[in-house]
C-alpha positions as CSV (number, residue, x, y, z in Angstrom):
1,X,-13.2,30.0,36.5
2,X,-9.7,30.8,35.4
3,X,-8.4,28.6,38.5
4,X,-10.6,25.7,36.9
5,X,-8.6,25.9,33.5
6,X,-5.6,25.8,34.7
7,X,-6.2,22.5,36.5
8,X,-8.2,21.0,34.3
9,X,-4.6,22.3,31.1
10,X,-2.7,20.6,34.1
11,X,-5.0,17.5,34.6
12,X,-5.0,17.1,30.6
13,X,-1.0,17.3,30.3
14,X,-0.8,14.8,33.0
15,X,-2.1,12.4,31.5
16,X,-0.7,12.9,27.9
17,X,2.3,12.5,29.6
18,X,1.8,9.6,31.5
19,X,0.1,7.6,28.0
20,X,3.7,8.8,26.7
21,X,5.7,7.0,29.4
22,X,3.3,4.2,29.1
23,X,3.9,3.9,25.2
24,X,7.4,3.8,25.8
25,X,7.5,1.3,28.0
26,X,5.9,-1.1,24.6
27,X,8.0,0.4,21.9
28,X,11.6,0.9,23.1
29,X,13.8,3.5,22.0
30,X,11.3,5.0,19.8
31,X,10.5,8.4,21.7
32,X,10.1,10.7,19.3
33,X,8.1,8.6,16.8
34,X,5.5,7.3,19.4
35,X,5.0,11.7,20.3
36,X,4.4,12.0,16.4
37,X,1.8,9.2,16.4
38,X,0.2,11.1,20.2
39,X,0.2,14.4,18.5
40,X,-1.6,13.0,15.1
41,X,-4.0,11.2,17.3
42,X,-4.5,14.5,19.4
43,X,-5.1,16.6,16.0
44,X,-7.5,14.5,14.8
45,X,-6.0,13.4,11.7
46,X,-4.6,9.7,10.4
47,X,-1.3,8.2,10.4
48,X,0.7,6.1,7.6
49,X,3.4,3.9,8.7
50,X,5.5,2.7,6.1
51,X,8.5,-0.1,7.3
52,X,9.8,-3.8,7.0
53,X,7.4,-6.5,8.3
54,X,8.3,-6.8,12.2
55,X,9.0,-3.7,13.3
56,X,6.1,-3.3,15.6
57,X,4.0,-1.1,13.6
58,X,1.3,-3.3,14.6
59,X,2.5,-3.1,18.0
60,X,2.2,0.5,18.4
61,X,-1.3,0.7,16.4
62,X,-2.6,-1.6,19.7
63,X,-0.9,0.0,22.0
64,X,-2.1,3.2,21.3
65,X,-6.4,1.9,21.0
66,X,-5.5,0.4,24.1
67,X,-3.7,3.2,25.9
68,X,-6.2,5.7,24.6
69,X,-9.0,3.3,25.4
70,X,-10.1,3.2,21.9
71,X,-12.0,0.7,19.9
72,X,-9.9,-1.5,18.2
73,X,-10.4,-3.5,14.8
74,X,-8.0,-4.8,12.3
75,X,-8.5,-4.8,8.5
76,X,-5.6,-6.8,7.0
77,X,-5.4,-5.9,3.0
78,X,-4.7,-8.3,0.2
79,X,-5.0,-8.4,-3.3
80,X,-8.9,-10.2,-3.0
81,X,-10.1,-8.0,-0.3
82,X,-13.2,-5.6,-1.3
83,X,-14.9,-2.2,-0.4
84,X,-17.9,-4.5,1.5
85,X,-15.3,-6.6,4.0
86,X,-14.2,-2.6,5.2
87,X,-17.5,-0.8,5.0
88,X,-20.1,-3.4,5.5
89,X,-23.4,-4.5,3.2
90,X,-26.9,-4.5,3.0
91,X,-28.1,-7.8,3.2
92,X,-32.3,-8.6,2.3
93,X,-34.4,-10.0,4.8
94,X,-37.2,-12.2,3.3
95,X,-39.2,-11.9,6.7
96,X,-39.3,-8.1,6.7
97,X,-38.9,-7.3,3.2
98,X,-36.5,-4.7,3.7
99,X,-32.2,-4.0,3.3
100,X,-30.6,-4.5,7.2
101,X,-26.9,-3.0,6.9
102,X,-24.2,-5.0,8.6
103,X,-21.9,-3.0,9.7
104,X,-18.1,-3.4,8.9
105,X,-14.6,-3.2,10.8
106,X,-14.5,0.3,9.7
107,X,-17.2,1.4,12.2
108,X,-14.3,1.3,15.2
109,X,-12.4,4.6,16.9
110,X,-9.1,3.3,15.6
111,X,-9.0,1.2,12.4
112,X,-5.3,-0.4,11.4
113,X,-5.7,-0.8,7.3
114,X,-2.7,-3.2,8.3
115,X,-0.5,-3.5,4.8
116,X,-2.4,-1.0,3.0
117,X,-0.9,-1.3,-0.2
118,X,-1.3,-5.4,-0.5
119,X,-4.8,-4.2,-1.7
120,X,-6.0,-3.2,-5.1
121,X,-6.5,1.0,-6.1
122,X,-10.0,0.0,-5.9
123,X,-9.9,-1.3,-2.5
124,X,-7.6,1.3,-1.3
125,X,-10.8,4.0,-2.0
126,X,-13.2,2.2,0.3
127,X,-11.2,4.5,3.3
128,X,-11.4,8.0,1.4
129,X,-14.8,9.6,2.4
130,X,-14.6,7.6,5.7
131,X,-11.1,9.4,6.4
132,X,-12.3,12.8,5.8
133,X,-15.7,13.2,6.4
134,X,-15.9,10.6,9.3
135,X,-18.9,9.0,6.9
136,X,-19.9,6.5,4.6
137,X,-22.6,6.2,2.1
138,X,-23.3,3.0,1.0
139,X,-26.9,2.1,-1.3
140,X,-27.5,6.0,-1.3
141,X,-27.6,6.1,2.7
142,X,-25.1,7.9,4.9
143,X,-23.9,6.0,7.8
144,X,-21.6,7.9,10.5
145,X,-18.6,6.3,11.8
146,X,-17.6,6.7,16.0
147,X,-15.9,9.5,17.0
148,X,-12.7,10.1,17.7
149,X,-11.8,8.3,14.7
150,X,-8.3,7.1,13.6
151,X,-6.7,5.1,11.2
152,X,-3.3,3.7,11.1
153,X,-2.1,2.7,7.8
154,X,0.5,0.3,7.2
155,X,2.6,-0.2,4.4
156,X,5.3,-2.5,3.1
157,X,8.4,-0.7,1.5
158,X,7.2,-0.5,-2.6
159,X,9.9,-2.3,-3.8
160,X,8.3,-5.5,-2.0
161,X,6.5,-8.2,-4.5
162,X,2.8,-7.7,-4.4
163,X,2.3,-4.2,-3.6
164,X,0.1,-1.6,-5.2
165,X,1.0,2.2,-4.6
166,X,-1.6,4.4,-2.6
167,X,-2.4,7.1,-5.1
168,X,-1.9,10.6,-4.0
169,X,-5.8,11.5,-2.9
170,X,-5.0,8.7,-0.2
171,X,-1.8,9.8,0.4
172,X,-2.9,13.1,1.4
173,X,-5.9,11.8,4.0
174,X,-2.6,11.0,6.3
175,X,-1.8,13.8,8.5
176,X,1.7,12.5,8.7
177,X,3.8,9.4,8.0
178,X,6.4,8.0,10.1
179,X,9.0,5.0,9.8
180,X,9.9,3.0,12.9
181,X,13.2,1.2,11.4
182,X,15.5,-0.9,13.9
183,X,15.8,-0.8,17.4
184,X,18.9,0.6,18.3
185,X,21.6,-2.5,20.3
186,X,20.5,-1.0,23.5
187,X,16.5,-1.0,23.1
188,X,17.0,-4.3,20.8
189,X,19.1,-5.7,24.2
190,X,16.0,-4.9,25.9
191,X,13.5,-6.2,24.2
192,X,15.0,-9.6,23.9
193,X,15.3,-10.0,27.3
194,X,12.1,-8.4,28.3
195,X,8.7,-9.7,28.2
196,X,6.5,-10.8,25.3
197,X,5.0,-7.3,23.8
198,X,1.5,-9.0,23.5
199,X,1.7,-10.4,27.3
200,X,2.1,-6.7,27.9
201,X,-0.2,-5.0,25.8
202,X,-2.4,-7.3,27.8
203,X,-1.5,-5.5,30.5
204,X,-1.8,-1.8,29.7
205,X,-3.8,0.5,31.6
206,X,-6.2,3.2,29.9
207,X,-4.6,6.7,30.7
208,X,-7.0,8.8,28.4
209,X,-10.2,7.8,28.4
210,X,-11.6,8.0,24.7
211,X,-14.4,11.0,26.2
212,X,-11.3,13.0,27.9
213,X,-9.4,12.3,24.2
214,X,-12.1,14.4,22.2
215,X,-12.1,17.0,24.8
216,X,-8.2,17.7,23.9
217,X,-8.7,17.3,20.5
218,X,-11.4,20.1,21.1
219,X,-8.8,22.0,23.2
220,X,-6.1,21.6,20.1
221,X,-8.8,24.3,18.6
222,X,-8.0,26.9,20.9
223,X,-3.9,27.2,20.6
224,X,-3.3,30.3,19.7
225,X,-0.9,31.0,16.6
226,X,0.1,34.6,16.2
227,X,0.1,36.3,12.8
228,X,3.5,35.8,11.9
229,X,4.0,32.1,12.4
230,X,1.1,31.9,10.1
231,X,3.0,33.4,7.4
232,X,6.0,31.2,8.4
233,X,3.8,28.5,8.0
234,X,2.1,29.8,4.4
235,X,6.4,30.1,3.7
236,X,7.4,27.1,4.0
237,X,4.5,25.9,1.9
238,X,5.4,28.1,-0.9
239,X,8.5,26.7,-0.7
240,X,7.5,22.8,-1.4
241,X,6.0,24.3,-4.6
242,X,8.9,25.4,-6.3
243,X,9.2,23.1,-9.6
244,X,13.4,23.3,-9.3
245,X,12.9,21.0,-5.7
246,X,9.9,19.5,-6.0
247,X,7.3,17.4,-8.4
248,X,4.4,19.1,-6.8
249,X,4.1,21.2,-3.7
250,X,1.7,20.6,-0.9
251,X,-1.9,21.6,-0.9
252,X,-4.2,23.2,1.1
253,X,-5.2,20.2,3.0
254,X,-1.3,19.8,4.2
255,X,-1.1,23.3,4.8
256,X,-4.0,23.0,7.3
257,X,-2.6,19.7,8.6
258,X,0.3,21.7,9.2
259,X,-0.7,24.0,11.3
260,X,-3.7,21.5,13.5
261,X,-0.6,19.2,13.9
262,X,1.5,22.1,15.6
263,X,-1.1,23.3,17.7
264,X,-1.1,19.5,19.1
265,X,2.5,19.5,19.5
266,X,2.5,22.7,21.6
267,X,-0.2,21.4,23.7
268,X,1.9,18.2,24.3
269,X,4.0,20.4,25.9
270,X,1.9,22.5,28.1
271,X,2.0,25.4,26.1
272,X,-1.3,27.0,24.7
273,X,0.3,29.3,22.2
274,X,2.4,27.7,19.4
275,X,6.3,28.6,18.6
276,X,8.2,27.9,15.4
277,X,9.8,24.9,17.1
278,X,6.6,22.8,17.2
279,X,6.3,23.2,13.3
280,X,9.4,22.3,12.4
281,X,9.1,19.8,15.1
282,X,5.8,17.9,13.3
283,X,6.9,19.5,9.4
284,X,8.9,16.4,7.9
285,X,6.2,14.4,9.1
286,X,3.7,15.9,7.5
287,X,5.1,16.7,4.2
288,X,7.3,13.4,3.6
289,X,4.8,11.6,2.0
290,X,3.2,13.9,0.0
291,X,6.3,15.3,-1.8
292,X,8.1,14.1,-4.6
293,X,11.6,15.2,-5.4
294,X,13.1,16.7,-8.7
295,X,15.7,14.4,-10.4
296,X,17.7,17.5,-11.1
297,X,19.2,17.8,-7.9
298,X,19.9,13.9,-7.0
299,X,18.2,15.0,-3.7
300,X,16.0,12.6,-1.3
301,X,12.7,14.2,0.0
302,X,14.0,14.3,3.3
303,X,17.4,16.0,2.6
304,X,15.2,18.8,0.5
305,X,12.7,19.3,3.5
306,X,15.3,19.9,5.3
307,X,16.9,21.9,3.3
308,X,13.5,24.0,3.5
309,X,13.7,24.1,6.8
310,X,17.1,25.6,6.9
311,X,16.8,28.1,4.0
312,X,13.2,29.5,5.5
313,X,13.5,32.5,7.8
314,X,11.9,32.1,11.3
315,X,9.8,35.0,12.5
């Protein structure tokens, strides 16, 4: 039985590995940022993007349904878009006498809300019960959405015209956020001279089928975290609440984000147990977007998290 584990651990990091590589080969020079969208995909939780227009954030979003062999659908936000084009309606039918619901794009494994904050507040809220409780209710009915199910958020920079902020309770539905930015000259070199990135997305192979993905998010369950890394964890926490640093400190939900998002980094790595490394590894991440720094320090958010990661003592 114990024999059968171990292959089936060793059949399981095989093949995160080789959707890695695969990944790679789509988004160049962007290594650690496509393991941070793996690892939120692994923990079962949604990820923000926030960049210029044409950095492949679309890119990655497909590659990843593809890779992962995920159902795919595209919601692209504007200011005249409504809760019905994301959820779906009832519609009457005169020949039964009865409401038929039409399902929307939302009923897909992985949903890109491409330019998320194009859309009005109102808008924006169609995704909040769907991103938490994997449900929504629409005419008093509960309708539940596939599983696995991710979203990938998009957002332009907020100081682009037409752009409405996401408000904090969407915000914090995002296990992490990430930013692409420019290739570096080498990777830019290489994908000038390389194929078109839709000719090979075309092309890409399913390496995890989307059956084998929820039995790893199931297996993210049972990495163990020993007592004191839980109090490293509940630390560095405490430590994003502290008024002097920042606006407000994370919650509850992040805390537990936290530590789901570690145990999927450590399983990335073929370890069942998790060490500090994989929190700090996955913390930035996770906290960026859901922090706001004090004015009385003429800090960034990132420089203060990582001052938070320097200042809190490892177990």
């Amino acid at each position: 039985m114990l024999d059968q584990t171990v292959a089936s651990s060793e059949v399981m990091q095989q093949n995160i590995d080789t959707a890695i590589r695969q990944l790679e080969t789509i988004i160049i020079g962007k290594q650690q940022q496509i393991k941070l969208a793996v690892c939120c995909l692994l923990a079962g939780g949604h990820c923000l993007i926030e960049d210029l227009p044409g950095v492949g954030k679309t890119t990655l979003s497909q590659a990843l349904a593809r890779t992962f062999g995920l159902d795919f659908s595209r919601i692209q936000f504007t200011s005249d878009l409504l809760p019905a084009d994301i959820l779906g309606v009832s519609i009457f039918d005169p020949n039964t006498q009865t409401f038929n619901f039409h399902a929307g794009p939302i009923f897909s494994h992985c949903v890109l809300a491409d330019e998320m904050n194009r859309a009005t507040p109102k808008t924006q809220s169609a995704l909040l019960e769907a991103m938490e409780e994997r449900q929504i209710t629409i005419d008093g009915l509960t309708h539940h959405l596939k599983q696995p199910f991710f979203v990938i958020g998009t957002q332009n920079p907020l100081d682009q015209s037409g752009t409405f902020p996401l408000p904090e309770s969407q915000l914090d539905r995002f296990m992490m956020k990430l930013t692409l930015g420019y290739p570096d000259p080498q990777a830019e070199r290489a994908l000038l001279a390389g194929e078109s990135r839709q000719h090979l997305l075309q092309q890409l192979a399913v390496s995890v089928h989307h059956d084998e993905l929820l039995q790893i998010q199931q297996a993210v369950d049972g990495v163990h975290i020993s007592g004191p890394l839980l109090d490293y964890v509940q630390a560095l926490v405490a430590a994003t609440r502290d008024p002097q640093y920042f606006i407000v400190g994370l919650s509850p939900r992040a805390a537990l984000a936290l530590l789901r998002a570690a145990r999927a980094w450590a399983l990335m790595h073929g370890r069942d147990y998790v060490e500090p490394g994989d929190i700090k590894a996955v913390f930035a991440a996770i906290a960026g977007h859901r922090l706001s720094a004090s004015e009385q320090h003429g800090k960034t958010v990132e420089q203060l998290i990582e001052q938070t990661l320097q200042q809190t003592a490892i177990p």
